[in-house]
N, C-alpha and C positions, 0 to 999 in steps of 0.2 A: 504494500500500500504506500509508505515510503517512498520509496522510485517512483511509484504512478503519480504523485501528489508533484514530485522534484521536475521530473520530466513533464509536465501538464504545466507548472508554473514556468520552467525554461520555453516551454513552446509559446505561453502566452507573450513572456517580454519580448522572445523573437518575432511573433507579430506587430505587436504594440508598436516596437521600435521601426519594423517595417514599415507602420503607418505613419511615423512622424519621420521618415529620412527626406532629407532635403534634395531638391532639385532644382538647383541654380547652379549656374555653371560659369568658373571661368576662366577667360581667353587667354589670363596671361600664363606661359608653363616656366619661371624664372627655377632657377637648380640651386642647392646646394644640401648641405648639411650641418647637422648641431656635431661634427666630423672633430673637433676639441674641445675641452673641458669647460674653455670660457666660453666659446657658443652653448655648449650645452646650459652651462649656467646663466648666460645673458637669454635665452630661450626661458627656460624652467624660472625664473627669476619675473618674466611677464604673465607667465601660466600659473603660477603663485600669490600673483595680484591679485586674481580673478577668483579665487576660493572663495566659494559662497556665492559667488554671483546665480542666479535663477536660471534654470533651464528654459527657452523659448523657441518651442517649433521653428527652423529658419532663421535662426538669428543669426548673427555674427559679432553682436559687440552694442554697444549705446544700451546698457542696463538687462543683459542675457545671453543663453548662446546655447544651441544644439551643438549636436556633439563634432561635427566638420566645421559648423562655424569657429566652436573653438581653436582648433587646431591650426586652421586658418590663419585665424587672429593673433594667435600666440608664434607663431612665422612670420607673418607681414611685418606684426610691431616687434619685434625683435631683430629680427637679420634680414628685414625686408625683404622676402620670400613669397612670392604669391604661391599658394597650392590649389589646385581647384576645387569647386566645391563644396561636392558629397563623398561621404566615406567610399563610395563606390569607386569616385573618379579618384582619390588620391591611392587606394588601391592598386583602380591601373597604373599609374601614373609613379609610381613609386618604384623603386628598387630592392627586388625580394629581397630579404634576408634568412636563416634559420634560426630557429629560437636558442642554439646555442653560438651565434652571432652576433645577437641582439646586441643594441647599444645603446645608452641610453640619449633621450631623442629622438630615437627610430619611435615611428606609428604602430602600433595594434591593431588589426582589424579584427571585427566580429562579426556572423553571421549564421546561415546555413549552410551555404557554399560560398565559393571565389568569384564567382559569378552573382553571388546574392549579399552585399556588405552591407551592412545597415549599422555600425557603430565601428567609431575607430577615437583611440585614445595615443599618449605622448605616454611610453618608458620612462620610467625616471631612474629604476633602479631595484633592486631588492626583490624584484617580481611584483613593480607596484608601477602604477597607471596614473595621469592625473590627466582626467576626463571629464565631458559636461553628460551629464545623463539626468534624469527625472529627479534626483534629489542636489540639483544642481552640480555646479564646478567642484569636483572633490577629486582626493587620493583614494584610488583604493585596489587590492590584488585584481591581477590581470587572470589568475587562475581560481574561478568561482564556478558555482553550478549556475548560475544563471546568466555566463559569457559564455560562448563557443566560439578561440579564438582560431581563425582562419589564417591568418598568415602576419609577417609583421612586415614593413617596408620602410626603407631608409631615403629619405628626401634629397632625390641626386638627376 
């Protein structure tokens, strides 16, 4: 019953969050990466601001932020990086890596499949994520029952 109950609630937020992925898109594809310690920290350091701020379908920033808006945001105003979008689009857009790769600054993506992203969060470290989800801008483990992470990719 357990498992039914776990699995029943993972499939709900895989919806939920299905329903609130964003779909804006954009044109600029500028490269780099959080690739040393000071970028990571001038990065993580604006993504830190934001703690607390409220979750908002589509947002990007002026008082909220879905989960690509954040990530977005915390690129543009840091190392001046545009990433596109949606978790989907920085997905493609991104440069696999394997989870014993990972770096911290590299994206998380979550979904059903590679083809289906509907949440993506910023590495920080320790097996922890600082992401915008429904209880707004927070840290928390990238390895939960109610994330199914898909792939992680490095902004290059």
């Amino acid at each position: 019953m357990k498992k039914f109950i776990t699995k029943t609630a993972v499939t709900f937020m895989a919806f939920t969050s299905l329903l609130f992925a964003g779909a804006a898109v954009s044109s600029n594809n500028n490269s780099a990466h959080a690739d040393t310690i000071q970028q990571f920290d001038t990065v993580y350091s604006v993504a830190k601001a934001q703690l607390g701020t409220p979750y908002v379908y589509g947002a990007s920033g002026n008082g909220g932020f879905d989960c690509s808006g954040f990530t977005s945001y915390i690129y543009k105003n840091s190392l001046g990086i545009t990433l596109p979008r949606t978790a989907q689009e920085q997905y493609n857009a991104s440069t696999k890596v394997s989870r014993s790769n990972l770096q911290k600054g590299d994206l998380v993506f979550f979904g059903a499949t590679k083809s289906s992203i509907f949440h993506v969060g910023m590495y920080i470290g320790g097996g922890k994520m600082i992401d915008a989800q429904n209880r707004g801008v927070i840290r928390e483990k990238i390895h939960t029952p109610w994330w199914h992470v898909v792939g992680y990719g490095r902004v290059a």
